[in-house]
C-alpha positions in Angstrom: 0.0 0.0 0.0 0.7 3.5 -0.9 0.7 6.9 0.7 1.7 10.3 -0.1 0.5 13.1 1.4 1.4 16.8 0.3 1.3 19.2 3.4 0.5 22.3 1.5 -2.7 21.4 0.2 -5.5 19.5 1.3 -5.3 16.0 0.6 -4.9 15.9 -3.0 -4.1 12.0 -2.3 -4.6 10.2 0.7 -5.8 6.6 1.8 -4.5 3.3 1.4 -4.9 1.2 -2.4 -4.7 -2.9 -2.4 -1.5 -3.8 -3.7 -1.7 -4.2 -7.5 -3.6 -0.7 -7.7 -0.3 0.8 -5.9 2.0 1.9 -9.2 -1.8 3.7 -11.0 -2.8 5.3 -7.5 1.1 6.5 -6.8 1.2 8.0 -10.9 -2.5 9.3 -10.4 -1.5 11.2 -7.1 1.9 12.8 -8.8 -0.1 14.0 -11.7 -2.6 15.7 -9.6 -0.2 17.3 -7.2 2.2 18.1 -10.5 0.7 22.3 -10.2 2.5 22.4 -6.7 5.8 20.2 -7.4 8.2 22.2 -5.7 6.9 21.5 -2.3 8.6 19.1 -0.4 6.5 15.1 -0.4 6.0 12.9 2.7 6.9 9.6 0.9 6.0 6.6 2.7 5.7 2.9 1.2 5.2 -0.3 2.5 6.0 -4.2 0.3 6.1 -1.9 -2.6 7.7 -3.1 -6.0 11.3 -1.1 -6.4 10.1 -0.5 -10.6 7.2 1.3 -9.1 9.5 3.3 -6.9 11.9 3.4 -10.1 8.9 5.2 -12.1 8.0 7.4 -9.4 11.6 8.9 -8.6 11.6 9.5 -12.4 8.5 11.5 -12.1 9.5 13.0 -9.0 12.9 14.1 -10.1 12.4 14.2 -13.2 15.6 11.6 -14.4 15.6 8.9 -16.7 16.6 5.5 -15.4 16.8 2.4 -17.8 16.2 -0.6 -15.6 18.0 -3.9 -15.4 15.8 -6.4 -15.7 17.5 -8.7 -12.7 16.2 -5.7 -10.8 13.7 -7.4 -8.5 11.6 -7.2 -5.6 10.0 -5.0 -2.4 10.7 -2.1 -0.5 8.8 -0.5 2.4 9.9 3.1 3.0 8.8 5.1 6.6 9.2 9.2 6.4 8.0 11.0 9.4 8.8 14.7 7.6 8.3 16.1 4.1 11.6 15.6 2.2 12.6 18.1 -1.3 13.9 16.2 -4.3 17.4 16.1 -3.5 16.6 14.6 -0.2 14.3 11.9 -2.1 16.9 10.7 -4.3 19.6 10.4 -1.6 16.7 7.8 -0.1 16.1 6.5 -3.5 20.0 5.9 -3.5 20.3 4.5 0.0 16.9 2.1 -0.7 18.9 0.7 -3.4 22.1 0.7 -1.5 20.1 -2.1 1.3 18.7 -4.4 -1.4 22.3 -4.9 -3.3 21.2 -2.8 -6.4 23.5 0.9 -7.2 22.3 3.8 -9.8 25.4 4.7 -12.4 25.0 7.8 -13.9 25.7 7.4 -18.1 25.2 10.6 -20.1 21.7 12.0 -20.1 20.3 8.3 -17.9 21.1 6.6 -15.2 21.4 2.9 -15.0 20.0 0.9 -12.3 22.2 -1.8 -11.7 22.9 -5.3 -9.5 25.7 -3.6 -6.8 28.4 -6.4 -7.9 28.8 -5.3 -11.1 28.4 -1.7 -10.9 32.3 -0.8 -10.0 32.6 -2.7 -13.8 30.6 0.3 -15.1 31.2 3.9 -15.8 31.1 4.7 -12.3 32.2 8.8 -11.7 36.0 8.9 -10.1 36.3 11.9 -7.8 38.7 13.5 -5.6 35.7 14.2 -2.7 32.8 13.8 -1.8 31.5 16.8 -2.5 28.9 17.3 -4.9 28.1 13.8 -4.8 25.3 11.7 -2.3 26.7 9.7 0.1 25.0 6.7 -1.5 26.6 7.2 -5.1 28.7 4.5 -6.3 32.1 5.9 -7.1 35.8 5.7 -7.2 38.3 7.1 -5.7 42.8 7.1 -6.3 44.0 7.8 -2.8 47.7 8.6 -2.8 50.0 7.4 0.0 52.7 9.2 1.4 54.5 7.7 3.9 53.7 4.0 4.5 53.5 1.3 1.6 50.2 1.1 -0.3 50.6 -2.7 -0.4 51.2 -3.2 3.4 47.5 -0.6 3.9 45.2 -3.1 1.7 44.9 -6.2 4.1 44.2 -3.7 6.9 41.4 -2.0 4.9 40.0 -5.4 3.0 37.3 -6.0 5.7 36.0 -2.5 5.9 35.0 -3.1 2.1 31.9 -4.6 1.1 31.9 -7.8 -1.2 30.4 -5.7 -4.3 33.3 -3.2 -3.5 36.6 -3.2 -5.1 40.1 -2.5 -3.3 43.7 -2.5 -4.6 47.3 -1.0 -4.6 49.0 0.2 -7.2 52.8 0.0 -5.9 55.3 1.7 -8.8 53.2 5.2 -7.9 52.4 3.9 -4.4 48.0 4.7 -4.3 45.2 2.8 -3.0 42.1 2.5 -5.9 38.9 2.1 -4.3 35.3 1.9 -5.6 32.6 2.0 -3.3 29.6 4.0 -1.9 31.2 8.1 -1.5 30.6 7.5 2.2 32.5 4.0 2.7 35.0 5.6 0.1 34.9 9.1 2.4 35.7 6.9 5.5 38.1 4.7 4.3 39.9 7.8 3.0 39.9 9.6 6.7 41.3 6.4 8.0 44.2 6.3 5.5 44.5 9.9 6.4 45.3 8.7 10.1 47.9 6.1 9.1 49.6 7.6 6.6 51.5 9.7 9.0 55.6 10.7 8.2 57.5 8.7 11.2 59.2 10.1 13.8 62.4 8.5 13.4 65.5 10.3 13.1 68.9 9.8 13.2 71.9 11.1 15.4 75.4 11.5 15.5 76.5 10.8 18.7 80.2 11.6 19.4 83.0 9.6 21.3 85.8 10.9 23.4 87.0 7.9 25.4 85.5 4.7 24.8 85.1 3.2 21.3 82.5 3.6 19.2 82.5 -0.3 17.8 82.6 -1.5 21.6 79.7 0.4 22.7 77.5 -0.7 19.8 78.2 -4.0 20.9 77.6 -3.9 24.5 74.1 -1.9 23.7 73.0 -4.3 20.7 73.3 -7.1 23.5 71.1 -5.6 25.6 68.5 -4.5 23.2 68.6 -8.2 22.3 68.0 -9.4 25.6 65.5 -7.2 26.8 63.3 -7.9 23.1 63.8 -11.5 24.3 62.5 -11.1 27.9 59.4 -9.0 27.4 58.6 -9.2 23.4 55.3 -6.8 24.6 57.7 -4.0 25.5 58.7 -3.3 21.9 56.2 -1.1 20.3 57.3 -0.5 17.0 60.5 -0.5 14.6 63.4 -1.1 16.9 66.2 1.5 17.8 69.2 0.7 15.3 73.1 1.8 16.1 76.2 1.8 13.4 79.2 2.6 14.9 81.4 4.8 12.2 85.1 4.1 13.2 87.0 6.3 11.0 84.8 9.4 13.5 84.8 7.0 16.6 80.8 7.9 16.3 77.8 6.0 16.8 74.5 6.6 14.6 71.0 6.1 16.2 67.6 6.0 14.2 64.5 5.1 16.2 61.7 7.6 17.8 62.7 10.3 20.5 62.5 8.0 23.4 64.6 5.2 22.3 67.1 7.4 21.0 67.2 9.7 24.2 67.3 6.3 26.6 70.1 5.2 24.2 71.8 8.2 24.4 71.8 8.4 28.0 73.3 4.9 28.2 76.3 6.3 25.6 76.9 8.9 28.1 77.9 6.8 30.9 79.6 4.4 28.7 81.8 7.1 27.2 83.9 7.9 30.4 87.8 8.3 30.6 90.2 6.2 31.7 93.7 6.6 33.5 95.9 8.6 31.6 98.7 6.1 31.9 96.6 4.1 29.6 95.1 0.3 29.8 95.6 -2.9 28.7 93.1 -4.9 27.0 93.0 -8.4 25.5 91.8 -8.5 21.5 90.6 -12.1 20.9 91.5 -12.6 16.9 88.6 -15.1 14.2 91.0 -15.5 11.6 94.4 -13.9 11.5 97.1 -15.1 13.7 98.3 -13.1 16.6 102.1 -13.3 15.8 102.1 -12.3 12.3 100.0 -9.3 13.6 102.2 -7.8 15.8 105.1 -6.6 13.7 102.4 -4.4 11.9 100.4 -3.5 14.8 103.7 -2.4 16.3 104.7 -0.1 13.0 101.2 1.5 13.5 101.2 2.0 17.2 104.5 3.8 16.4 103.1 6.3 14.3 100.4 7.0 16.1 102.4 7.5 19.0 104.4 10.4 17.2 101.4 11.7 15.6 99.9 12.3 19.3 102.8 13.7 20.4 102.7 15.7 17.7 99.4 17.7 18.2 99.7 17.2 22.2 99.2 21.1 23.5 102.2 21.9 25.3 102.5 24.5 27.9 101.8 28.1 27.1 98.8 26.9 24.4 100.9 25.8 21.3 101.2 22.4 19.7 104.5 20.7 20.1 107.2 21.3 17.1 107.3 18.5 14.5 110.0 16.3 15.8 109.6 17.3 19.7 110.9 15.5 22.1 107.8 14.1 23.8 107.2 11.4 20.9 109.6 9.3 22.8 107.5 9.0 25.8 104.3 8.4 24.4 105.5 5.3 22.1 107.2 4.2 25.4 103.5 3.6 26.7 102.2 1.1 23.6 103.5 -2.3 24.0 101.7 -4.7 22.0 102.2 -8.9 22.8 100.9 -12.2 21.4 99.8 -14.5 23.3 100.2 -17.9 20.6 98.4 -20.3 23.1 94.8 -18.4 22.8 95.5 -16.3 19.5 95.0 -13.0 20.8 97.0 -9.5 20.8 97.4 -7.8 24.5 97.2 -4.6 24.0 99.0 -1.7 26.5 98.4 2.1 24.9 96.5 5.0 25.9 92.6 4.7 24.4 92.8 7.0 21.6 95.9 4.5 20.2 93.4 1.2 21.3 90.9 2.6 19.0 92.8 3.2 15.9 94.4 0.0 16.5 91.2 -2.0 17.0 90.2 -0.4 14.1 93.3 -1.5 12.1 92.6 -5.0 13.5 88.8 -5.0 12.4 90.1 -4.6 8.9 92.9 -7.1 9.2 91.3 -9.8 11.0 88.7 -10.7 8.5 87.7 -14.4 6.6 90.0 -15.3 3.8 88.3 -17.2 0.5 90.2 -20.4 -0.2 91.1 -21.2 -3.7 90.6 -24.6 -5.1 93.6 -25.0 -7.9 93.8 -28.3 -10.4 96.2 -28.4 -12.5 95.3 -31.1 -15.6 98.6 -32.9 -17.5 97.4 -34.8 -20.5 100.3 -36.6 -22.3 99.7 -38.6 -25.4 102.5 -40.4 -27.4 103.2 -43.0 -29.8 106.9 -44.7 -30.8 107.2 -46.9 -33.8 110.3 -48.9 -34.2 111.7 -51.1 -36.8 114.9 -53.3 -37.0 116.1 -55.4 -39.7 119.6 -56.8 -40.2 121.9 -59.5 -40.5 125.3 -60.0 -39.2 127.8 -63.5 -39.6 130.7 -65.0 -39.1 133.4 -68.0 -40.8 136.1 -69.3 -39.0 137.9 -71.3 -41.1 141.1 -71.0 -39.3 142.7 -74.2 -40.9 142.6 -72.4 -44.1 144.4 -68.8 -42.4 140.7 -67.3 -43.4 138.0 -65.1 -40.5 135.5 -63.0 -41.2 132.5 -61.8 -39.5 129.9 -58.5 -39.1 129.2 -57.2 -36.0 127.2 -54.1 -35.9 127.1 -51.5 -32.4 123.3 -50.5 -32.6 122.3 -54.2 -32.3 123.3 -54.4 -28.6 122.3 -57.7 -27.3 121.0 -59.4 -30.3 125.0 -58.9 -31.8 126.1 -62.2 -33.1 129.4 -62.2 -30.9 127.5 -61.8 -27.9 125.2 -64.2 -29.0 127.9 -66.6 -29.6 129.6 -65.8 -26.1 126.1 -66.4 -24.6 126.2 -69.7 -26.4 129.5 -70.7 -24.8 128.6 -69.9 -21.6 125.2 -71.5 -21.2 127.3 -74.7 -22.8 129.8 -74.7 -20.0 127.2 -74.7 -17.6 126.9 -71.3 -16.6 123.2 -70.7 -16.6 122.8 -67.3 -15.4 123.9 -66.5 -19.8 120.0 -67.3 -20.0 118.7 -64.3 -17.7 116.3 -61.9 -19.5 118.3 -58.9 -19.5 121.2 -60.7 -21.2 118.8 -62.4 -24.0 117.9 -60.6 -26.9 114.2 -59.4 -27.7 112.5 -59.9 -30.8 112.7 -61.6 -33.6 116.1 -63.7 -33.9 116.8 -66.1 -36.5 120.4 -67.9 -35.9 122.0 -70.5 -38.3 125.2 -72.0 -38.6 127.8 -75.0 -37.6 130.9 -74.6 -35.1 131.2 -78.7 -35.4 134.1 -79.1 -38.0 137.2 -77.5 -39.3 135.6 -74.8 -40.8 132.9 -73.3 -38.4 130.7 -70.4 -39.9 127.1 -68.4 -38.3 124.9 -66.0 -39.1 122.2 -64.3 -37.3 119.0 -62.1 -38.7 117.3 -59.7 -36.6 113.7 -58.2 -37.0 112.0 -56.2 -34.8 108.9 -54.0 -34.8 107.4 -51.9 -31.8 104.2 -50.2 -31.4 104.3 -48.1 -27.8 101.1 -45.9 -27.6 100.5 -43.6 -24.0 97.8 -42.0 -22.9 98.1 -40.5 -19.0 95.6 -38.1 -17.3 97.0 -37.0 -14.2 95.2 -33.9 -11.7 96.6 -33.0 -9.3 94.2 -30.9 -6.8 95.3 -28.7 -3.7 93.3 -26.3 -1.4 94.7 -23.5 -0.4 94.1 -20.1 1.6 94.0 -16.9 0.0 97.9 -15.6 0.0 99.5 -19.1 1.5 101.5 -21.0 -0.7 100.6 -24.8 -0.7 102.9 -28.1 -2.1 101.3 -31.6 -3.4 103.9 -34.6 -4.1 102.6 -37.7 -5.9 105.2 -39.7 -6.5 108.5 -42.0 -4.9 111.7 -41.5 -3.5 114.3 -42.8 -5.7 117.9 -43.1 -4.9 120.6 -41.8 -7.1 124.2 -43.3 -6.4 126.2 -39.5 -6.1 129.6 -41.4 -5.4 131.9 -44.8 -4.9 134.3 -45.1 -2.2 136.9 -48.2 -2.0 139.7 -48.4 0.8 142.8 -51.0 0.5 143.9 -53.1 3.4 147.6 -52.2 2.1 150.9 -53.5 1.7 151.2 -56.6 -0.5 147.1 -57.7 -0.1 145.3 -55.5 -3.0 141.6 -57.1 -1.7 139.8 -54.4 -1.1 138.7 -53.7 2.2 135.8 -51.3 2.4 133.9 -50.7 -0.3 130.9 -48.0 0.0 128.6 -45.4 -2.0 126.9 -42.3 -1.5 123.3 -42.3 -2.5 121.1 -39.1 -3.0 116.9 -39.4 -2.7 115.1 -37.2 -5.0 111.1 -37.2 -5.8 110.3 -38.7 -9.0 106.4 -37.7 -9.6 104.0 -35.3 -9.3 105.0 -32.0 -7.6 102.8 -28.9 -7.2 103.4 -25.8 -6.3 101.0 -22.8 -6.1 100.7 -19.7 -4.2 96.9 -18.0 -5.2 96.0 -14.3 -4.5 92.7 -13.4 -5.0 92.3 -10.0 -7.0 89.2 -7.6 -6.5 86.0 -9.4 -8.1 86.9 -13.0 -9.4 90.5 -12.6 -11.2 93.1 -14.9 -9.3 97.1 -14.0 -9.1 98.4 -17.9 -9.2 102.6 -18.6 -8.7 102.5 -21.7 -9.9 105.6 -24.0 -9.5 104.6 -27.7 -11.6 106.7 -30.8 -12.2 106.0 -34.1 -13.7 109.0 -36.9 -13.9 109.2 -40.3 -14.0 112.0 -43.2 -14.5 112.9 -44.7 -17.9 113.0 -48.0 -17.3 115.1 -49.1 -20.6 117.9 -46.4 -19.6 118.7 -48.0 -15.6 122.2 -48.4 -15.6 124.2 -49.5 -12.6 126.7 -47.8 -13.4 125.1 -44.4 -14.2 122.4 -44.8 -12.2 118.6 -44.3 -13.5 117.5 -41.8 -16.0 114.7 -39.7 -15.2 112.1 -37.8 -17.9 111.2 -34.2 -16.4 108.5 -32.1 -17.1 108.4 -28.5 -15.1 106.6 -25.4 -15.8 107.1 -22.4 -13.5 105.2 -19.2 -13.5 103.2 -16.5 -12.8 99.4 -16.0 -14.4 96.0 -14.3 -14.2 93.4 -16.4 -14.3 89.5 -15.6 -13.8 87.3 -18.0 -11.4 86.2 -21.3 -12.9 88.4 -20.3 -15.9 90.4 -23.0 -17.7 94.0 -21.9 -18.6 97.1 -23.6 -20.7 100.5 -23.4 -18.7 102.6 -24.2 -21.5 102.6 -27.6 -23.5 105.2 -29.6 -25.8 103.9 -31.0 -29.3 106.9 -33.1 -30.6 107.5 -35.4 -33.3 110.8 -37.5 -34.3 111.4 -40.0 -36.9 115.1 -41.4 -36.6 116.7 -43.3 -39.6 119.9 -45.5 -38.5 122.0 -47.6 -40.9 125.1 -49.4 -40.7 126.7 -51.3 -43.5 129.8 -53.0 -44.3 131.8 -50.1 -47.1 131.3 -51.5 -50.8 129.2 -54.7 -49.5 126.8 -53.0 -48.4 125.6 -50.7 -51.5 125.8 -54.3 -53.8 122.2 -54.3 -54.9 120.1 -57.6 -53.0 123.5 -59.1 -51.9 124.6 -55.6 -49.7 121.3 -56.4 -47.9 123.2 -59.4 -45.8 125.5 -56.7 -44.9 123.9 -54.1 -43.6 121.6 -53.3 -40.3 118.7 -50.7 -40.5 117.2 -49.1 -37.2 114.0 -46.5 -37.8 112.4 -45.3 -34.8 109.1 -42.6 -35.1 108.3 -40.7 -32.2 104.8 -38.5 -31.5 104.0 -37.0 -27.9 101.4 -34.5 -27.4 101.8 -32.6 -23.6 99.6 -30.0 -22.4 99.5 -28.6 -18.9 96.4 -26.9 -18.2 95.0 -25.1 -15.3 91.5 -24.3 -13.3 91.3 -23.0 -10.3 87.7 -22.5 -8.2 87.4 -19.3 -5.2 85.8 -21.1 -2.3 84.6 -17.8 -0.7 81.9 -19.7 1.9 81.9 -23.1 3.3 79.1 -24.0 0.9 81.0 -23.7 -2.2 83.3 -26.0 -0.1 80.9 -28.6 0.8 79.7 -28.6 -2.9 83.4 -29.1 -4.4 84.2 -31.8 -1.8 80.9 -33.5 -2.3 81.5 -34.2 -5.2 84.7 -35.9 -5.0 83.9 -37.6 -2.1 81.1 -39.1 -4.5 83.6 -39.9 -7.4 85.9 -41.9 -5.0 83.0 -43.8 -3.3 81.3 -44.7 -6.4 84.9 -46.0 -7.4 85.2 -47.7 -4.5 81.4 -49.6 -5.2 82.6 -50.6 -8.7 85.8 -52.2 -7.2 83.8 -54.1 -4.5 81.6 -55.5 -7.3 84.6 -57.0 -8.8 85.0 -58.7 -5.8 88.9 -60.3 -4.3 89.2 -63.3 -6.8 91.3 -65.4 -4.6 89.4 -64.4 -0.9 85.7 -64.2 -1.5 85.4 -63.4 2.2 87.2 -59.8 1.9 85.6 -56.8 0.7 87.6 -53.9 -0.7 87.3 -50.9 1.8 84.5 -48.3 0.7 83.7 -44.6 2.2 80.8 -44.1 4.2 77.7 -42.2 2.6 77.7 -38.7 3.1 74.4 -39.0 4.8 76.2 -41.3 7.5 78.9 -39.3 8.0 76.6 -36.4 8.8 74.9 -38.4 10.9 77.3 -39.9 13.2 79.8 -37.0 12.5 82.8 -38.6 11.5 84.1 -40.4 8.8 85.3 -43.3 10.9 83.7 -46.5 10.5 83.0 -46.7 14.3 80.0 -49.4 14.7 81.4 -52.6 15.3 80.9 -54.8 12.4 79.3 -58.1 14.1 79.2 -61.4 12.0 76.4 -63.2 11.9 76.1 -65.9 14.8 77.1 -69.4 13.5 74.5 -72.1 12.5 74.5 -75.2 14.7 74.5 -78.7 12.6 71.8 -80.1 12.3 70.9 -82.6 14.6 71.1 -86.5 13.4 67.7 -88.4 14.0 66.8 -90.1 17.3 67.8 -93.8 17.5 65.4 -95.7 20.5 67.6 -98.1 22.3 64.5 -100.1 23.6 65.5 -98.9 27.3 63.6 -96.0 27.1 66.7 -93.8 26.5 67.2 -92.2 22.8 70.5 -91.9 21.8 71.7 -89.1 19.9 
C-alpha cells in the first residue's frame, strides 16, 4: 500500500490502495499534485515493487533511469517529515544501496544496476565527496605518502563490502577504491590517520673515550636481551646503532624515546680512563696473533708520534714537528701475542686502542680459499723397426776369419750371441737371464762342429708403444699461502763410490761404500693463489711431472729420469680453464750401418747391412682451473663431489670382488648421509658377524631302554 501526502494542500491523495492498484494510484496522485511540485513530499511505502519506486523517482525528479531487468523485488519506505527532491533521491540511493542494487550515472540516464557489477561500469572517479550523495557509487585514487600502499590493503580489506573493489598500485604507491562516497569518504579519513611521516631520526653521537665499535656491541646485547624477555615492550621498529670508526661515532635511528634512553646509556659508557693508559685483551677469528704484531707495532709507532705531535704543550701551542715528547708516548704502547689463545694484549693510551682496534677490524677478517687443479694430459706414440743380419766364418785351418758385428744391435750382436752360447754350454746358466737375452725376432743359423765353423744371425724387430696418461693434481689452499702436493716415490741416485785397500802386498779391497742421494720422481705442485678484486686470481705456480725410464737403468750411471716443469706467474678468472705451457713433438730417426762396398751391392749388400728406424709423436699440455671457495658451501659442494667420485669407485671395485678371498671386501667410504649423521668419517659401529649355525641334529635312534641316543 501506498501513501503520499502533500502538506500544502488539502489532501490531493490520501488513503490506502490494495497492492496491485499501488503503481496507477502513486502515478495518479503525482499528476494531480504536479501544479504544486516544488513543495517538499511525505513519501511513505510499504511491500512496494522497487520499478514502481523506479517510475515514481523518475516522475518526481524528473531523471531517466533504464532498468536492469535482474532488478527485482520489495521495499517498504517510513518518512515521518516532508523531504525536497534532493533529499528523495539520496533515499532513493540509500533504498537501493540495502537491497544490493546501485544507480550509475551514463550521459543524459542513469542505470539501475545489480551492486556487484556496478564498480565494472562507468562509475564517476572523484577526488571528494563533495557534490556527490553519500549513497553514489564511485571511485576514488587515494595517494600514500608515507607508509607502503601494499602493506595498507589487508588492513582496509574487511571494511570493504563484497560488491566493492580495493587494490594497490605499488610503482606510484595509491590505494584504488570503488565504493559508496561514504564508505569511500571513511576509508579515505582512516588512511588519512595512518599515513602519517615517522618520527624516526637519526643522530650522530660523538665519542671521546670509549670506542664507538665496543659500545655498539655492548648496547646491541642488551637491546637483544631485553626484546627477548618482554617481546610486549617493543612497540614498533626497533632502535638501530652503526658505529662509524673512522669518526669513533655511533649513529641512532628510532623515535625520540629510544634514542634519548640510548643516548643516556652512551653517556655513561663514554667515560675516561687513567691517563697512563690500559691494557686490553683482542681475541683474533682468523688472523694469527704473531704475524700481527710486527704491523700492529709499526702502527702503534706512528700514532704515537702523531699524538705527540698535536699534544698542547704549555703556554697553548702544539709541540714542534720532531719534539721530544714522541719518545715517551711510544714508550706507553706495547703490544704482545699471546700464541696459546691467538689474541693480541694490547698496553696504549685509548685514543691508540681505538685506531688499533680499528686496524685489526680490517685485518682480522675471513679469507676465501682457492681450489687450484692443475690437468697434465700426455699422449704419445713410438714406432720402431729393425732389420739386419750379421755372420761369421772361421775357417782357421785355411788362415781365413771374417764376421759383421754391428754396435746398434746391442744384445742381439752375433758375438754376444755366440759368447752367450758358450757360456750356457759350459754350464753357466745365469747366460739365459732376460736382461742378457735378446728381444725380438732372432733367427740364428750355422755350424761350429768341424774344421771350418761359420754363423749367421738375422734380426727383426717392430714396436708399437702408444701412452695416454691423465693426471690432476688438486690442492686447497688459503688466500695468500702457498701450498705443495707430491705424488710420486723417493728414488735413490748413487752420487759417489768409495773403496779403501787393506795395504801392503794384499790389494783385496777392504771397504767398499757409496753415496746415495733421494730425489722425488712424480707429481709436484706448487701454487701460491692471490685473489684480486671481483673474481680474477694471481696464481705462482711451480709444476713438475718426472718419471724413471726403465730401458735407460744403468748401474753404473744410475737411473734416467724424464722431467717435465713449468714455472710461472698467471692471471686467471674464477672457474676459468688456462694452458701453462705444453710440448707437441714429433721425431722420426733413420739408423743404418753397412759394411763399405758390400753393403751398396744391390740384394746381396742387404746381408750386410743393419737398418734401425724409430718414429716418435708426444702431445703434452699442462692446463689449469682454479675454483674461489669464498663460503663453506662452495666448499661442501666441491668436496661432495669428490667424495662421490671416489666412493662410487670404490662400489665398482667391490663388485669386482677379491678373486682369490671371497670373504674380503675392498674398503668403501661411508655415505655422506652417515657421516653427517654420526659425524665422522670413521667407521666406528662394530661390524658383528652373523652368529654361526648349529649342525643339524642326526635323528633319534630308541635303544629299547627308554633312552634315545643321539
Amino acid at each position: 500500500m501506498t501513501m503520499i501526502h502533500r502538506p500544502d494542500r488539502p489532501s490531493i491523495f490520501r488513503g490506502w490502495f490494495p497492492r496491485r492498484e499501488t503503481l496507477g494510484a502513486l502515478l495518479l496522485g503525482l499528476l494531480l499534485a504536479a501544479p504544486a511540485w516544488a513543495a517538499p513530499v511525505t513519501l511513505n511505502l510499504k511491500d512496494a515493487d522497487i520499478n514502481a519506486l523506479v517510475e515514481s523517482m523518475s516522475v518526481l525528479t524528473g531523471k531517466n533511469f533504464i532498468v536492469d531487468p535482474r532488478v527485482k523485488g520489495r521495499v517498504t519506505i517510513i518518512s515521518a517529515k516532508p523531504m525536497d527532491e534532493k533529499e528523495l533521491y539520496e533515499v532513493f540511493l540509500a533504498v537501493l544501496g540495502v537491497h544490493g542494487f546501485a544507480a550509475v550515472p551514463s550521459g543524459k540516464v542513469i542505470k539501475i544496476v545489480p551492486a556487484a557489477g556496478a564498480k565494472q561500469e562507468s562509475i564517476p572517479t572523484v577526488d571528494r565527496q563533495l557534490g556527490v550523495e553519500p549513497d553514489q557509487v564511485v571511485t576514488r585514487v587515494i595517494q600514500v605518502q608515507n607508509v607502503s600502499a601494499a602493506q595498507i590493503v589487508p588492513i582496509l580489506r574487511p571494511l570493504i563490502p563484497p560488491q566493492g573493489h580495493l587494490a594497490a598500485y605499488t610503482p606510484t604507491n595509491v590505494l584504488i577504491v570503488s565504493d559508496s562516497a561514504a564508505n569511500v569518504e571513511r576509508i579515505a579519513s582512516i588512511i588519512g590517520r595512518i599515513d602519517l611521516a615517522s618520527n624516526e631520526e637519526v643522530e650522530i653521537v660523538a665519542l671521546r673515550h670509549a670506542s664507538a665499535t665496543e659500545v655498539v656491541r655492548v648496547l646491541t646485547a642488551l637491546e637483544q636481551g631485553k626484546a627477548r624477555n618482554d617481546p610486549a615492550a617493543t612497540v614498533g621498529t626497533p632502535p638501530r646503532m652503526v658505529a662509524d670508526e673512522r669518526t669513533n661515532s655511533i649513529l641512532l635511528s628510532g623515535d625520540k624515546l629510544s634514542r634519548l634512553r640510548l643516548r643516556t646509556l652512551i653517556a655513561h659508557l663514554d667515560t675516561p680512563v687513567d691517563s697512563g693508559g690500559n691494557t686490553q685483551v683482542i681475541y683474533l677469528r682468523y688472523a694469527k696473533a704473531k704475524d700481527l704484531v710486527t704491523v700492529l707495532q709499526g702502527v702503534s709507532k706512528n700514532l704515537s708520534n702523531e699524538a705527540a705531535r698535536n699534544a698542547p704543550v704549555p703556554g697553548g701551542q702544539a709541540a714542534p714537528p720532531g719534539g721530544g715528547s714522541s719518545g715517551s708516548s711510544a714508550s706507553l704502547v706495547d703490544i704482545q701475542a699471546d700464541e696459546a689463545t691467538n689474541a693480541l694484549v694490547i698496553t696504549a693510551p685509548p685514543e691508540i686502542i681505538r685506531s688499533i682496534r680499528s686496524v685489526i677490524a680490517q685485518l682480522d677478517v675471513r679469507r676465501a680459499q682457492v681450489l687450484v687443479e692443475a690437468v697434465i694430459a700426455e699422449i704419445s706414440a713410438e714406432k720402431a723397426a729393425e732389420l739386419g743380419v750379421q755372420w761369421v766364418i772361421d775357417a782357421s785351418s785355411n788362415g781365413l776369419v771374417g764376421f759383421t758385428n754391428f754396435f746398434d744391435a746391442g744384445n742381439a750382436s752375433l758375438a754376444n750371441l755366440v759368447g752367450l752360447a758358450a757360456q750356457a754350454d759350459s754350464g753357466d746358466l745365469t747366460a739365459l737371464s732376460a736382461d742378457r737375452v735378446p728381444q725380438g725376432a732372432q733367427i740364428a743359423v750355422g755350424d761350429f762342429t768341424g774344421t771350418n765353423r761359420f754363423g749367421a744371425l738375422i734380426s727383426a724387430l717392430a714396436k708399437d708403444a702408444d701412452t695416454n696418461v691423465l693426471s690432476t693434481p688438486v690442492v686447497v689452499t688459503l688466500d695468500n699461502e702457498e701450498a705443495e702436493i707430491v705424488v710420486g716415490q723417493n728414488v735413490p741416485f748413487v752420487t759417489g763410490t768409495y773403496t779403501t785397500s787393506t795395504g801392503g802386498t794384499d790389494t783385496s779391497v777392504g771397504n767398499p761404500f757409496q753415496t746415495i742421494q733421494r730425489q722425488d720422481v712424480g707429481i709436484t705442485l706448487k701454487v701460491k693463489p692471490q685473489i684480486n678484486e671481483g673474481n680474477a686470481v694471481k696464481l705462482e705456480i711451480s709444476q713438475e711431472v718426472s718419471n724413471v725410464v726403465p730401458s735407460a737403468n744403468s748401474a753404473s750411471q744410475g737411473p734416467t729420469t724424464n722431467k717435465r716443469a713449468i714455472k710461472t706467474n698467471v692471471l686467471v678468472e674464477d672457474g676459468q680453464i688456462l694452458v701453462l705451457g705444453g710440448l707437441i713433438d714429433d721425431q722420426l730417426t733413420e739408423t743404418a750401418q753397412k759394411v763399405p762396398l758390400l753393403g751398396d751391392v744391390p740384394l746381396l749388400g742387404n746381408l750386410f747391412r743393419y737398418r734401425n728406424t724409430t718414429k716418435l709423436k708426444r702431445n703434452l699440455m699442462v692446463f689449469l682451473h682454479p675454483v674461489i671457495l669464498r663460503d663453506p658451501a662452495q666448499g661442501n659442494l666441491y668436496t661432495s663431489s669428490k667424495y662421490s667420485y671416489i666412493r662410487q669407485e670404490q662400489l665398482a671395485a667391490r663388485d669386482k670382488g677379491v678373486y682369490l678371498l671371497p670373504d674380503v671386501q675392498s674398503p668403501v667410504l661411508k655415505p655422506q648421509e652417515e657421516v653427517k649423521a654420526q659425524g665422522t668419517i670413521l667407521d666406528t659401529e662394530e661390524k658383528k658377524s652373523p652368529p654361526p649355525v648349529a649342525p643339524p641334529s642326526p635323528p633319534e635312534e630308541s635303544t629299547g631302554f627308554g633312552f634315545n641316543n643321539r
